[in-house]
PAZAPA-4460 file (N, C-alpha, C; in steps of 0.05 Angstrom, whole numbers, plus 32768, in hexadecimal, padded with zeros to 4 digits):
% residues 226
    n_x    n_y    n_z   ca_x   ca_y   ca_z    c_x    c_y    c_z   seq   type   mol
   8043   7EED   7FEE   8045   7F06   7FFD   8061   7F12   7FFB     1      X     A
   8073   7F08   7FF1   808A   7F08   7FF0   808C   7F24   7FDA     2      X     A
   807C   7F20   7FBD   8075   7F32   7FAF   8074   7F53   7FC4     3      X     A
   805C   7F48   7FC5   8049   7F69   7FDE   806F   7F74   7FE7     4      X     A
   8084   7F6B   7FFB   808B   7F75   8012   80A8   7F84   7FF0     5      X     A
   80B2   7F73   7FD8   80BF   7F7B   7FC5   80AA   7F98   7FB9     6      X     A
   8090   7F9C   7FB4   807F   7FAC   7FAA   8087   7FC4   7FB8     7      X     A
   807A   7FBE   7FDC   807E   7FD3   7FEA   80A1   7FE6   7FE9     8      X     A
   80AD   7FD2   7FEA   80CC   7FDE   7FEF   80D3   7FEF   7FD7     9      X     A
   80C7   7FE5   7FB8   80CB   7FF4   7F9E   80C1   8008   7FA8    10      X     A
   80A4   800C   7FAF   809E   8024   7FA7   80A1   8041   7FBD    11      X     A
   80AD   8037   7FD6   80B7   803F   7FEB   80CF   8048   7FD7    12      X     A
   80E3   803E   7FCA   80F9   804C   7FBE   80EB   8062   7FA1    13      X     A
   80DC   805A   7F9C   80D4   8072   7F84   80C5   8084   7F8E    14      X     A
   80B4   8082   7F9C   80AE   809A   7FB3   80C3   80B3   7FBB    15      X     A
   80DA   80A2   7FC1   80FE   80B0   7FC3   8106   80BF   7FAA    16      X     A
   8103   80AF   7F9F   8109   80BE   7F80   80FD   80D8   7F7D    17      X     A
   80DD   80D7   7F78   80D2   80E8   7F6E   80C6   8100   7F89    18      X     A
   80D2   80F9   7F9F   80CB   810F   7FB1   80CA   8126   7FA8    19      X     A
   80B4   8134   7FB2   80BA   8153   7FB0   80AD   815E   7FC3    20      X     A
   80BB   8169   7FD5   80BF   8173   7FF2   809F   818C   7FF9    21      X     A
   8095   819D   7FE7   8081   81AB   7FD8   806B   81A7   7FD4    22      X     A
   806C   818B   7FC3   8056   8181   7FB2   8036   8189   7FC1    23      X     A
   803B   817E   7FD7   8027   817E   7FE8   800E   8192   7FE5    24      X     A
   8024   81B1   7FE0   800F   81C9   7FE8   8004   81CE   7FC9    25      X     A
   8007   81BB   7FBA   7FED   81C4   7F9F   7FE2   81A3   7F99    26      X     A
   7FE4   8194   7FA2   7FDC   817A   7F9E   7FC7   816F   7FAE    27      X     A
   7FA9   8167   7F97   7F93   815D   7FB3   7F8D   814A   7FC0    28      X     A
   7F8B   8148   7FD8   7F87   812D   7FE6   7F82   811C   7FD7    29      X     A
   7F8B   8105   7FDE   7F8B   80EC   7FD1   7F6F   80DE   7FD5    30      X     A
   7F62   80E3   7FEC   7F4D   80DB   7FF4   7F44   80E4   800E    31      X     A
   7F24   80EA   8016   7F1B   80EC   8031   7F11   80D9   8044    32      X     A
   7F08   80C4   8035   7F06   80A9   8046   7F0E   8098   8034    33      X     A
   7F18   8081   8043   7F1C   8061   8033   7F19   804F   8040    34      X     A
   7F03   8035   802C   7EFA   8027   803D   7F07   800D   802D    35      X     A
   7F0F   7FEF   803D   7F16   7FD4   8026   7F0F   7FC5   803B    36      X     A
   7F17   7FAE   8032   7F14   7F8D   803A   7F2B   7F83   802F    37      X     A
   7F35   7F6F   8041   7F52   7F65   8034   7F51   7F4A   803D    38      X     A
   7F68   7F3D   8032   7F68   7F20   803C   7F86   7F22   8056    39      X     A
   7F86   7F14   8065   7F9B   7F18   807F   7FAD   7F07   8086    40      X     A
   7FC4   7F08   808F   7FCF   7EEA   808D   7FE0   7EF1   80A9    41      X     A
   7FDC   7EDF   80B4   7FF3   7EE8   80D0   800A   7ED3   80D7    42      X     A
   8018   7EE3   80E0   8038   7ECF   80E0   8037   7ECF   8105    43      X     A
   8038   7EB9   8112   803C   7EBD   812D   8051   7EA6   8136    44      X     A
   8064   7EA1   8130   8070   7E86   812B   8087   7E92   813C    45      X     A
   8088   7E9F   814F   8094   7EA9   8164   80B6   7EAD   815E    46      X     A
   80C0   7EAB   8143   80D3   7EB1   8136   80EB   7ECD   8131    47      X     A
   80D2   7EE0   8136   80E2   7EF7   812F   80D8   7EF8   8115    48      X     A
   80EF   7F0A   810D   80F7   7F10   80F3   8104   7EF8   80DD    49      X     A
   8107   7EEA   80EA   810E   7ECB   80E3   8105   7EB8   80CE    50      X     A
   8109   7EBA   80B9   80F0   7EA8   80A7   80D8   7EB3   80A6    51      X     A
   80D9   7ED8   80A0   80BE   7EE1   80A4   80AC   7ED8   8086    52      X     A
   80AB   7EC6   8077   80A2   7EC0   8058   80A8   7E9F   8056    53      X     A
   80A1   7E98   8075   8096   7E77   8074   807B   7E77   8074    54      X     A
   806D   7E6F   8058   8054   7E7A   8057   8041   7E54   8062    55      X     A
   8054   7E47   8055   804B   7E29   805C   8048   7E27   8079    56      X     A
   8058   7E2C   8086   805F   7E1F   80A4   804E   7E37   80B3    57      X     A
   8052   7E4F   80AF   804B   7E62   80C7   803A   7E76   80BD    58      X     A
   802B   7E7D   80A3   8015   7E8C   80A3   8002   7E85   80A2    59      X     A
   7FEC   7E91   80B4   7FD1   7E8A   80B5   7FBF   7E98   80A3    60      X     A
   7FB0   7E90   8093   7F9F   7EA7   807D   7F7C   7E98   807F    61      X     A
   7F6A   7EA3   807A   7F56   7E9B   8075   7F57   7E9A   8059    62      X     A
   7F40   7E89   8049   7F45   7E8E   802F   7F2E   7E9B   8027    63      X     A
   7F25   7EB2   803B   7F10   7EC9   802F   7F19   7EDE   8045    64      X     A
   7F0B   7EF5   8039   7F16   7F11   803E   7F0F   7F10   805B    65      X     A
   7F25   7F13   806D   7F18   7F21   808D   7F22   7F2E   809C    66      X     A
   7F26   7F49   808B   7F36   7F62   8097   7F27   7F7D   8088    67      X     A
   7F20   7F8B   8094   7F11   7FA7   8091   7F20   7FBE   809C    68      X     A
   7F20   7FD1   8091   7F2E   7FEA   8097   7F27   7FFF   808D    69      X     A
   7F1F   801D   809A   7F17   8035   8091   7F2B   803F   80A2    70      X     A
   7F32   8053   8085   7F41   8071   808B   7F35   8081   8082    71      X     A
   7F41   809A   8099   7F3B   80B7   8094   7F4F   80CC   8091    72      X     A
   7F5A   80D0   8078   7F6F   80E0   8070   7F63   8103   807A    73      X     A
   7F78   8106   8083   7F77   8129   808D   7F8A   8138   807A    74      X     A
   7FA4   813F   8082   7FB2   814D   8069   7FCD   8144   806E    75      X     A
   7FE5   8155   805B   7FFA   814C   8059   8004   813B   805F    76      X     A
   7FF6   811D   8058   7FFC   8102   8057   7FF0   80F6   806B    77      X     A
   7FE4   8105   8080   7FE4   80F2   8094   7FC2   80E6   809B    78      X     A
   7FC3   80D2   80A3   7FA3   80C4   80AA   7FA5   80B9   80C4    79      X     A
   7F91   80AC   80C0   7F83   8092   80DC   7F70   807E   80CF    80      X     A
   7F82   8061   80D0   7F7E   8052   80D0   7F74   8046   80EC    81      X     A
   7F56   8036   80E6   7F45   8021   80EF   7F49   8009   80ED    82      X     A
   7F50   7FF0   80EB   7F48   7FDE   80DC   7F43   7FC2   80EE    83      X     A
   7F30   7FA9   80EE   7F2B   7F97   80FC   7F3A   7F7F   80EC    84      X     A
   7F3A   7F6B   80F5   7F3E   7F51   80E7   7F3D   7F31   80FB    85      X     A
   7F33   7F21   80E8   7F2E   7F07   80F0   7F3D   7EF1   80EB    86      X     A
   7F42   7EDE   80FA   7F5B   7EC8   80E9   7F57   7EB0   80FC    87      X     A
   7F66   7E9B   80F4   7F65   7E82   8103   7F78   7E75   8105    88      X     A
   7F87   7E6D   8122   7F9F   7E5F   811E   7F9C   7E43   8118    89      X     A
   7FA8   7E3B   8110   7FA3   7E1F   80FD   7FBA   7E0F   8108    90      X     A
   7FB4   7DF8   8113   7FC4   7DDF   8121   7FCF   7DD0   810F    91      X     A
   7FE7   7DD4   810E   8002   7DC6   80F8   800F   7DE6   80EE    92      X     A
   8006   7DF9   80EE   801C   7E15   80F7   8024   7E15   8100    93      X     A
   8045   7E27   8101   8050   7E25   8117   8050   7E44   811E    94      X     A
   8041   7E44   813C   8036   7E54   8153   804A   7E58   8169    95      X     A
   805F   7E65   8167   806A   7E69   8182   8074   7E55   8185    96      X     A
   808B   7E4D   8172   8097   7E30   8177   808C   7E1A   8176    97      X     A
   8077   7E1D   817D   8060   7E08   817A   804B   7DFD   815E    98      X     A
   8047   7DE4   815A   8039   7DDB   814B   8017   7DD2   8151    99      X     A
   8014   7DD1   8166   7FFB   7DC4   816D   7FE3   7DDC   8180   100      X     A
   7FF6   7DF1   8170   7FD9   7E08   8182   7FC1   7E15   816B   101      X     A
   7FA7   7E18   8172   7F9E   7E21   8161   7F86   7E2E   816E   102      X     A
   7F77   7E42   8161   7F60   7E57   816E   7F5B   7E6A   8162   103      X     A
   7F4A   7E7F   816D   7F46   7E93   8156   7F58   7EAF   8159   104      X     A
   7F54   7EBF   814E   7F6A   7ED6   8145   7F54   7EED   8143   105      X     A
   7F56   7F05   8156   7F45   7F16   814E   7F5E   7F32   8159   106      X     A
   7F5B   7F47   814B   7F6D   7F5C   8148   7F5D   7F70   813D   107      X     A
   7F61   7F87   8153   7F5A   7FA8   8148   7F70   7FC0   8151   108      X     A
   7F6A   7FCD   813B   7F85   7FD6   8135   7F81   7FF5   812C   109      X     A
   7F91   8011   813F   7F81   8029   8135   7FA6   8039   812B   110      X     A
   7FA7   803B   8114   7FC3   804A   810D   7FC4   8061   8104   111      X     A
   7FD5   8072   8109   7FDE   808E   80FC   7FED   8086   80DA   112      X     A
   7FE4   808D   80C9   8002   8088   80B4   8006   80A6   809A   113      X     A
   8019   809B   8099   8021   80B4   807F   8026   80A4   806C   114      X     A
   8019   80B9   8057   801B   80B1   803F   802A   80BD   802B   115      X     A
   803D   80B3   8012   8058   80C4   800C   803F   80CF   7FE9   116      X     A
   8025   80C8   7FE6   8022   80D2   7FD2   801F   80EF   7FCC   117      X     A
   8029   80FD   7FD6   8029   811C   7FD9   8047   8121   7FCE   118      X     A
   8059   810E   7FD5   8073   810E   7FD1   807D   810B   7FB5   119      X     A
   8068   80FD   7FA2   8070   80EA   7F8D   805A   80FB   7F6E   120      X     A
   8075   80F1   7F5F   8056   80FE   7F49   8049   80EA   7F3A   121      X     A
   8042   80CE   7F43   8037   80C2   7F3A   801D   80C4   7F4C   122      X     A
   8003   80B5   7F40   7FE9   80C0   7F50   7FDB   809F   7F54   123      X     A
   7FEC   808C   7F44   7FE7   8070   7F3B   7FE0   8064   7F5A   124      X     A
   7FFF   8070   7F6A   800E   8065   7F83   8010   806A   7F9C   125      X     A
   8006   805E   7FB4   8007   8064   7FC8   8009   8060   7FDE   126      X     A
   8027   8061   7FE2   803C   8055   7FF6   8035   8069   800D   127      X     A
   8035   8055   8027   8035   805B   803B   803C   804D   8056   128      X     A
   8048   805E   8068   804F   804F   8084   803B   8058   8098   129      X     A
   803C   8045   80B3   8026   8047   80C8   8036   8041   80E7   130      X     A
   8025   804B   80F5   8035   8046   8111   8011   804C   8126   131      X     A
   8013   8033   8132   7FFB   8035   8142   7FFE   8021   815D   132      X     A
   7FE4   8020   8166   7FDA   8009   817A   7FC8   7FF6   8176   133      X     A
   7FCB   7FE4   817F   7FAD   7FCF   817C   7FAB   7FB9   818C   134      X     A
   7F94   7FAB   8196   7F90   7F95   81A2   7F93   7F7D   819E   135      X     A
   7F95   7F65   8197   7F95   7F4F   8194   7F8B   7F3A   81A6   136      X     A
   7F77   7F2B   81A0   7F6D   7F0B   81AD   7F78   7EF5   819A   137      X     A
   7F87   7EEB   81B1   7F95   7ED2   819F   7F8F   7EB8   81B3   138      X     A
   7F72   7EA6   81AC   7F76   7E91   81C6   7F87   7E7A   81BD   139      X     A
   7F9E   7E80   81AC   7FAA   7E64   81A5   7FC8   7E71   81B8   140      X     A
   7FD1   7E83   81CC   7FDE   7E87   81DD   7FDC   7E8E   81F7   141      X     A
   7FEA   7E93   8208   7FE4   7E91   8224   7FD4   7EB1   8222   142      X     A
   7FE8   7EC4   8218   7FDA   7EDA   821C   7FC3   7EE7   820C   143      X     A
   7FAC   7ED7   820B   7F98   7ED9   81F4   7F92   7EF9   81F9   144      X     A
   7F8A   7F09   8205   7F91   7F22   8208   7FA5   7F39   8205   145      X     A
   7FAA   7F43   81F2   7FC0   7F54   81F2   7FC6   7F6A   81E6   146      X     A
   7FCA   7F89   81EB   7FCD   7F9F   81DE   7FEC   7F99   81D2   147      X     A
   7FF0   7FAC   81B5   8006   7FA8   81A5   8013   7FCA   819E   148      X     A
   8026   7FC5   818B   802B   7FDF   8184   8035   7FDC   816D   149      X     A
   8029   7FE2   815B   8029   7FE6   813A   803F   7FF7   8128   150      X     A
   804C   7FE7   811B   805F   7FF2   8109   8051   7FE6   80EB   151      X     A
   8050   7FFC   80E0   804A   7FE9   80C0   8049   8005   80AA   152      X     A
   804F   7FEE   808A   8054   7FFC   807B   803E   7FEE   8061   153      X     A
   8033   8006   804E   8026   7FEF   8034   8023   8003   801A   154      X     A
   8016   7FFB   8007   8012   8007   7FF5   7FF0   8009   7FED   155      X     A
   7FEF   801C   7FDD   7FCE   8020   7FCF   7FD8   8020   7FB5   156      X     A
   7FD3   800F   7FA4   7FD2   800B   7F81   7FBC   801E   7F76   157      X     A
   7FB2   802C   7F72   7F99   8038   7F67   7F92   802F   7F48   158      X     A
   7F7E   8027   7F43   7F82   8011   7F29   7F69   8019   7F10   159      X     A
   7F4F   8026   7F20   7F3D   8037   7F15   7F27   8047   7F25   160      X     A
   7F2D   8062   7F19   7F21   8070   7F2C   7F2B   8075   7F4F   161      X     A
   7F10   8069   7F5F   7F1A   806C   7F76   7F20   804B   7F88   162      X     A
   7F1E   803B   7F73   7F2C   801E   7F7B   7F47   8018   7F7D   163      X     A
   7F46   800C   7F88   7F6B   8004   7F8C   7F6A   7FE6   7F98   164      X     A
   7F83   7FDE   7F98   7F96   7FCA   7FAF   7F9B   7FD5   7FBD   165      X     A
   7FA1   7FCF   7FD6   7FB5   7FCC   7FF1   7FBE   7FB6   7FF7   166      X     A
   7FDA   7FBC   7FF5   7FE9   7FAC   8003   7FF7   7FAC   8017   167      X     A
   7FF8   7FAD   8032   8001   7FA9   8049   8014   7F9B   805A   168      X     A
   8023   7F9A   806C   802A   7F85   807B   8032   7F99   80A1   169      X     A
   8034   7F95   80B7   8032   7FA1   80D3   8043   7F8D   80DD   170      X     A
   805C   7F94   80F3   8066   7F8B   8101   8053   7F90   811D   171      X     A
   804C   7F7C   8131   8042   7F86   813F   8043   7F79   815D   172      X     A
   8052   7F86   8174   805E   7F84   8184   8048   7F8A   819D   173      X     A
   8050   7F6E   81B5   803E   7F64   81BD   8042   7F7E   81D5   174      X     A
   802E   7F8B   81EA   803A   7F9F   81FA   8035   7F91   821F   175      X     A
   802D   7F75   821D   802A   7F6A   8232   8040   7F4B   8230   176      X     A
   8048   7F4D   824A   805E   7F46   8249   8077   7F4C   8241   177      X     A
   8086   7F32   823C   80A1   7F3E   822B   809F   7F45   820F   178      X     A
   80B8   7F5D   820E   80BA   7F6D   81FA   80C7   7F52   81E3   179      X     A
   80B4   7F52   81C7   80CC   7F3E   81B9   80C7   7F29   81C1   180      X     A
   80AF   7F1B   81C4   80A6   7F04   81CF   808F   7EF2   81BF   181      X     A
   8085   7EE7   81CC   8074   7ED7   81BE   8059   7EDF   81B3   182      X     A
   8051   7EFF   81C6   8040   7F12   81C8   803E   7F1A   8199   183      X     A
   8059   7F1C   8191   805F   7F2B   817F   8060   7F16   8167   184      X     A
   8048   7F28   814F   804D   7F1A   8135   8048   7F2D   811E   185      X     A
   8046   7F26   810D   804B   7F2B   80EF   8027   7F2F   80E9   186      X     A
   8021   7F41   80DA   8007   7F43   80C5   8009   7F4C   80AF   187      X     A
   8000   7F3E   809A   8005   7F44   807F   7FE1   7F3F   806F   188      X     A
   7FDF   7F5D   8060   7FD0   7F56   8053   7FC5   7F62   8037   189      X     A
   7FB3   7F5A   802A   7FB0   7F65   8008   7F94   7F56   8006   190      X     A
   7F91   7F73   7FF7   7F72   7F7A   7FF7   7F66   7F8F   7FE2   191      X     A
   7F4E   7F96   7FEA   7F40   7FAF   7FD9   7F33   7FC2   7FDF   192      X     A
   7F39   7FD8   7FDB   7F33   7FFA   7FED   7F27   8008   7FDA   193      X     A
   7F17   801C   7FE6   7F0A   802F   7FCB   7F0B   8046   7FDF   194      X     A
   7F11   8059   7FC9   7F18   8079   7FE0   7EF9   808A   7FD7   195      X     A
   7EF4   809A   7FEA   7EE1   80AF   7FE7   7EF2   80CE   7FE3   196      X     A
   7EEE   80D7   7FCE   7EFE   80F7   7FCE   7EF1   8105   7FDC   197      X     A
   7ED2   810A   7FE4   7EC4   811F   7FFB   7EC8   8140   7FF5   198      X     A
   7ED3   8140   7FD6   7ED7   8157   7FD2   7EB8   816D   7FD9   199      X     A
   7EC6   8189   7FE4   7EB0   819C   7FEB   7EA8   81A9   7FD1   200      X     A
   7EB3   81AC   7FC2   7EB1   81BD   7FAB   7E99   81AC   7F9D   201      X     A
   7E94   8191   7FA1   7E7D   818A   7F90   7E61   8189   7FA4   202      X     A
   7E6A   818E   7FB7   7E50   818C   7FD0   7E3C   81A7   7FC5   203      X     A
   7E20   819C   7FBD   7E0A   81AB   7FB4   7E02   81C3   7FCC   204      X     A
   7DFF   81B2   7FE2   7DF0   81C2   8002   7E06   81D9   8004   205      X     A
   7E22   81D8   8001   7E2B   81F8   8008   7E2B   8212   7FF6   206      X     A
   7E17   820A   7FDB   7E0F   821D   7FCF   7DFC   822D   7FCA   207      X     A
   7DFE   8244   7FC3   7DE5   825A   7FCE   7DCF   8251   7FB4   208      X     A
   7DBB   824C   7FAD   7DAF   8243   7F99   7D9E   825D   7F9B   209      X     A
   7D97   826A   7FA8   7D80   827D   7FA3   7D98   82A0   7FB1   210      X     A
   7D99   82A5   7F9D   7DAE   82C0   7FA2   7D97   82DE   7FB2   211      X     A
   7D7A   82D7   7FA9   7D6E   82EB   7FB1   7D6E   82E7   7FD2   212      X     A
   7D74   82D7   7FDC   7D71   82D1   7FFF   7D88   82E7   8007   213      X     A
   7D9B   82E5   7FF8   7DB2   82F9   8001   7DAE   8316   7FFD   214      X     A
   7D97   8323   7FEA   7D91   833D   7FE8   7D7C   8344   7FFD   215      X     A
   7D7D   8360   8002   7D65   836B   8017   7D4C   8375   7FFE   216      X     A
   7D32   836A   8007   7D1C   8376   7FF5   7D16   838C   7FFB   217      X     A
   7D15   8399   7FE2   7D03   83B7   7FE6   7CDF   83B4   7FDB   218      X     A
   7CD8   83C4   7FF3   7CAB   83C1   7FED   7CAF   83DC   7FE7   219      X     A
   7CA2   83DD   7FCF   7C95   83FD   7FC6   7C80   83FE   7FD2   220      X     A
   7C76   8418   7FD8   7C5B   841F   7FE8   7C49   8415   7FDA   221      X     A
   7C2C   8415   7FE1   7C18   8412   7FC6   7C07   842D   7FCF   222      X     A
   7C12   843E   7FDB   7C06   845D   7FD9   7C10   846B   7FC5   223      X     A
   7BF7   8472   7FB9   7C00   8487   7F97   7C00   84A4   7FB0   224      X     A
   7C13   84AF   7F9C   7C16   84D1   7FA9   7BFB   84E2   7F99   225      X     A
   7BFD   84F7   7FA7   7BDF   8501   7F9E   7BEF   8520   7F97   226      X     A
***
């Protein structure tokens, strides 16, 4: 994962590069919905920022996909992100200082984010930041209950057509209890998304197929003049 967070930061700087402040008002959405599955890995090792890429000791991952997420892009970059996910703390992690806690992991999660591909003239790439809220059940801590507040950044690879990667990672800060506490961890994840364009221009139903509905008929009499 170490890769993903070097990926995201590149292309967060060429994004910079090729800004163009404009682009936006002749360039078409990137997409109207997007739907993936990803694989998830959570860091809760009550650390901080501290050794955030101890993947031995303190990430938890399933080794199948259990993270889902739909977006709905509106315009000039900006969306709403959905997304659920499943995980398991695993006993010999280290959990909050601790080694011997373990239980399940369930997280939903609803974000605002912008996206810089409006910014960029590549169409490959699609860097973006997020800022949201979300819930978390964690019974391997005291506070298995807990609302959070979402900071995160990731990318969309687009690779054919309307497939892509995502790659991801969310700081995410616990909002019960203390600020900066044991409440707060790390999510990282990579996966596979497919966008829908929903373009109107190809929609059949808003076109007039029969032009005579739009004319008024004229009836000739069937009286001959005499």
């Amino acid at each position: 994962m170490k890769a993903i967070i070097v990926l995201i930061l590149l292309t967060f700087n060429s994004a910079s590069l090729w800004a163009q402040p404009l682009a936006w008002m002749g360039k078409p959405k990137p997409y109207k919905w997007l739907i993936g599955v990803s694989w998830n890995a959570v860091e809760d090792d009550g650390r901080g920022f501290c050794q955030m890429f101890d993947v031995t000791q303190s990430w938890n991952m399933p080794a199948y996909p259990t993270r889902l997420v739909v977006d709905r892009y509106f315009k000039h970059g900006l969306s709403a992100e959905f997304s659920g996910a499943y995980n398991r703390y695993l006993a010999g992690k280290l959990i909050n200082d601790s080694t011997n806690r373990s239980g399940m992991f369930l997280s939903f999660d609803l974000n605002a984010k912008y996206s810089f591909y409006d910014l960029q003239q590549t169409t490959w790439l699609d860097p973006y930041v997020s800022l949201g809220v979300g819930i978390t059940q964690r019974t391997a801590i005291p506070q298995v209950l807990c609302p959070t507040a979402n900071v995160g950044a990731g990318v969309n690879i687009w690779i054919y057509k309307g497939l892509g990667i995502q790659l991801q990672t969310s700081a995410k800060f616990g909002l019960a209890g203390k600020l900066f506490a044991e409440n707060d961890y790390f999510q990282h994840s990579a996966g596979i998304v497919y966008k829908f364009k929903g373009d109107r221009k190809s929609n059949e139903f808003n076109k007039k197929h029969y032009k005579w509905t739009d004319k008024k008929q004229r009836y000739k009499s069937g009286r001959k003049k005499g």
